[in-house]
N, C-alpha and C positions, 0 to 999 in steps of 0.2 A: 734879506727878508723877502719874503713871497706874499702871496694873498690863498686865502682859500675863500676854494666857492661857495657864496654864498645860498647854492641851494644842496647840494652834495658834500661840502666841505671838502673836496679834491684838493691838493695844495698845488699851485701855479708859481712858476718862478718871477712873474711880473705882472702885469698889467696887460699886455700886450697877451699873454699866454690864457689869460683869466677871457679873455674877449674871447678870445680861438674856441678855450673849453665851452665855456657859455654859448657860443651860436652855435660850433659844430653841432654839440649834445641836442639843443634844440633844433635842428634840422635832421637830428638822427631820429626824431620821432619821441621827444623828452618832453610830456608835458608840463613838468615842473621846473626847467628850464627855460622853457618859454616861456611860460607864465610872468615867471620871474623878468626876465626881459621885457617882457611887454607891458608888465607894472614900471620897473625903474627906469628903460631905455626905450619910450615908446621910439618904431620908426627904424630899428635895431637893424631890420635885415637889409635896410639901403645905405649902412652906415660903412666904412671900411674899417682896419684893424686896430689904427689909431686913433678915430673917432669914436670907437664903440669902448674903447679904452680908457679912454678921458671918460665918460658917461658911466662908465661903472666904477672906477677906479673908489671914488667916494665911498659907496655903499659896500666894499668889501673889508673883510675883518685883512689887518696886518698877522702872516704868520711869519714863521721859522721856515726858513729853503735852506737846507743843504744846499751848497756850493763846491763842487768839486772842479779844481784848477789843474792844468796839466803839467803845473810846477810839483802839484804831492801826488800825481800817479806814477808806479814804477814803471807804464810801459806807453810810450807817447804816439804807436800806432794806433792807426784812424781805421783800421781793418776791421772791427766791430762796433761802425757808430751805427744807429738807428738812420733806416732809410725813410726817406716821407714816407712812402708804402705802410713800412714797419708803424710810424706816428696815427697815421689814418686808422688802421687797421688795431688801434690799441682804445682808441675814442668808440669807432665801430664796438668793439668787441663791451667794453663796458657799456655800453648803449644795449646790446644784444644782454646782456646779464641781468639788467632791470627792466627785460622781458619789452623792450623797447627797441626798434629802426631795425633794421634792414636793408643789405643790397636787394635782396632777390625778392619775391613774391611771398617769404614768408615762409617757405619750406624748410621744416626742419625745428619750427620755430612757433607754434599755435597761436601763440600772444602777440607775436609781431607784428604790424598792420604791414600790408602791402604798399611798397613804394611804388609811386605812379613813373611815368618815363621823366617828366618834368621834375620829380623829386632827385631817381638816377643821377638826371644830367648834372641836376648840383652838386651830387656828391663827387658824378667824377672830376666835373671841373674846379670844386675843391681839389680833390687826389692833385690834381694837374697843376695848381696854383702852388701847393704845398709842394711837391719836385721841384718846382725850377725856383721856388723860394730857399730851398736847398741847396738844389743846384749850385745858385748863386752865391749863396756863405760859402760853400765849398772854394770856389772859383779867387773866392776874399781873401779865404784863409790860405792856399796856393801862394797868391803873391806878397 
């Protein structure tokens, strides 16, 4: 079981994934994400992954996740897993479709609003947080 979110209905495989969707989306420039956050979770953006977790967890509907185990796939290479990069750049990109956030200034994009440098830096130190939070599963599942 997963949650889906409560402003998009995205389906998230936890709790922990529902927190990520919900702040990233709203620091992508989502005003209905935020909103939403700032009604249920006043305080949101000083909260970490599992605090902001617990605080939503309540107000999200229980859905259906697929679960795929590497007991029923035929092929157990890790040669095409999704890199942070790849994760970031998929939030990005549905952020970008409902004519919302941006890396850049907006080019390319009329509806965009411009990100300030202060906006950037969050995003890249997101990017940067989510690599070595990778990283590190990697490094887990290794040993």
């Amino acid at each position: 079981m997963g949650y889906a979110c409560p402003v998009c209905e995205t389906p998230q495989s936890d709790a922990e994934h529902l927190a990520n969707h919900l702040a990233f989306t709203a620091m992508l420039g989502d005003d209905d994400h935020e909103a939403w956050l700032d009604d249920h979770a006043p305080g949101w953006s000083e909260d970490g992954e599992d605090e902001l977790a617990a605080r939503i967890e309540e107000h999200a509907k229980e859905v259906g996740f697929p679960q795929v185990f590497e007991d029923t796939t035929h092929d157990h290479g890790h040669d095409d897993e999704p890199q942070a990069g790849d994760l970031f750049e998929d939030e990005l990109e549905r952020a970008n479709e409902r004519g919302r956030g941006s890396r850049t200034s907006g080019a390319g994009n009329a509806s965009a609003p411009a990100l300030d440098a202060e906006a950037q830096g969050i995003l890249q130190e997101a990017q940067e947080m989510t690599e070595e939070m990778l990283d590190d599963e990697g490094e887990d599942d290794e040993e």
